[in-house]
N, C-alpha and C positions, 0 to 999 in steps of 0.2 A: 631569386632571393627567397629563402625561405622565413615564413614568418611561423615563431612560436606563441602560442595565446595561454599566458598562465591557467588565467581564469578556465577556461576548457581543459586543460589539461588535471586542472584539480578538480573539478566537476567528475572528471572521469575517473580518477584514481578514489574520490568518494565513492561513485558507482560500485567501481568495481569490489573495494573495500567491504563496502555496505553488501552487495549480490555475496561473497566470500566470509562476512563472519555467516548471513543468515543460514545459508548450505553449511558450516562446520556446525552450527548449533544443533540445527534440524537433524543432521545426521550421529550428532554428540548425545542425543539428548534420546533414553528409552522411551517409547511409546506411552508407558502409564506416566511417567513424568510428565509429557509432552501435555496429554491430556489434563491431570490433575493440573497443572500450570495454564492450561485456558479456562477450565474452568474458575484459576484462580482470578486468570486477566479479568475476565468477563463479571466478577462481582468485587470488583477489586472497589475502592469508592472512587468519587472522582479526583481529589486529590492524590492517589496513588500513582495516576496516568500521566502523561507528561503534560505539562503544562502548556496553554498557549498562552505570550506573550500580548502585550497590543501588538498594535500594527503599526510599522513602521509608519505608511504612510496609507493614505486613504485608498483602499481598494485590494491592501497585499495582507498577508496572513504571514502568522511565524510560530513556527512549531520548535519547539525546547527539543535538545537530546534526552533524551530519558536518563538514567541511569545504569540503565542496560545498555547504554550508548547507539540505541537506534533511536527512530524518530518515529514515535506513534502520533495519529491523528484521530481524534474524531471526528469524520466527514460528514457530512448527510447528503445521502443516496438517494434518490427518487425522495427527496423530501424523509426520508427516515435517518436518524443515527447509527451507523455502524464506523466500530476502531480498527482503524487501518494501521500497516506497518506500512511507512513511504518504502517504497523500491525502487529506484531509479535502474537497477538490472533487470526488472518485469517489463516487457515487451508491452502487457496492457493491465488493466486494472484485473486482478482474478478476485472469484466471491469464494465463499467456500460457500458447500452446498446448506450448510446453516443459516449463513446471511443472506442465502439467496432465498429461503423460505419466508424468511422474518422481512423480507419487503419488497415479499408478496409475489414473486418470481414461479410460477408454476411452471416445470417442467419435466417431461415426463422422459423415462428411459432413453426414447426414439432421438431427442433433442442433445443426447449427448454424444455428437459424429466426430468429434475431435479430438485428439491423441498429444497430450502436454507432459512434459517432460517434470515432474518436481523433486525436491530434494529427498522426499520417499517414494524417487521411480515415477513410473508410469502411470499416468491415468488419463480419465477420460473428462473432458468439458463440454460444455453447451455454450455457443456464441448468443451472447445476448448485447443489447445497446439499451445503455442509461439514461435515462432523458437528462439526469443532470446528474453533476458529484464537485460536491464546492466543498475547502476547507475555508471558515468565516467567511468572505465573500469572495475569493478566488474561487469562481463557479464557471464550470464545464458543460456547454448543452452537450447531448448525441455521444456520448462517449462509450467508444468498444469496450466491451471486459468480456471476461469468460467465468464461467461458474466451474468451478472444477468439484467434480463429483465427490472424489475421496483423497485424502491425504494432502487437503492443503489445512496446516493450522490455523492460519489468520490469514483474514482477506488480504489483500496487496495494495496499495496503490499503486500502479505502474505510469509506464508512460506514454499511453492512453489520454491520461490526464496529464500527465507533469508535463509532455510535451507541448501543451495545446498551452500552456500560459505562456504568458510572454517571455518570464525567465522565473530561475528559480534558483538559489543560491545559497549553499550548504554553509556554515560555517563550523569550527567545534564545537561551539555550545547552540547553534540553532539551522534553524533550516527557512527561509524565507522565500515567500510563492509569490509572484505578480501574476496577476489576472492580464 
């Protein structure tokens, strides 16, 4: 007998969805655009960013669609703030070599032995582990990421993290974490 599971099967066509606009964007989008547009994220005010909802229920987190129609988060990292784009096609959570300075990530050349694949080509990462990475209180001990040296524009959240909660549950207009 075979059984079909909606719910998994939309889970994945979001994935895959979400992995495929961000790769046509990344790859759409010139370089000084790309940049002047982080720099724009990055001082944008908070109300620009997507919103988060309450919480459904005590312990889960719910991240709005943006208007850009992905799901940004503000997470905190080892206890710091850095905006994540959710990725549910990110193998692990990646930093970019910015937010890996800004909390406090020292790494030196030597530390970058990894070879990752991004939507501008090749580069190089350093394997690092988070001691934590929580959206509201959907909080992650130990969690793999990588720091990717050059050409990542915004950190990831992957699933690293998404995997490690209990569930997680995209809808159109929201994205819902259980710890």
């Amino acid at each position: 007998m075979i059984r079909f599971d909606f719910q998994s099967a939309a889970v994945m066509v979001m994935a895959t969805a979400s992995s495929l606009s961000v790769a046509f964007w990344l790859t759409h989008t010139d370089a000084s655009r790309r940049e002047a547009r982080a720099e724009t994220v990055l001082a944008a005010p908070a109300h620009a960013s997507a919103a988060h909802a309450p919480a459904a229920r005590p312990g889960t987190a719910q991240i709005m669609r943006a208007a850009d129609g992905h799901y940004w988060a503000e997470a905190k990292i080892d206890g710091r703030a850095v905006r994540v784009l959710v990725d549910t096609g990110a193998s692990v959570v990646a930093l970019t070599r910015e937010d890996a300075l800004r909390l406090g990530l020292k790494l030196t050349p030597a530390d970058f032995t990894r070879t990752v694949n991004t939507a501008s080509g090749r580069a190089r990462a350093a394997a690092v582990t988070l001691s934590s990475v929580s959206i509201a209180s959907a909080e992650v001990h130990d969690v793999e990421a990588l720091v990717v040296e050059a050409g990542l524009e915004q950190s990831l959240l992957g699933m690293s993290y998404l995997g490690r909660l209990s569930a997680f549950e995209a809808t159109p207009a929201s994205l819902t974490l259980r710890p």
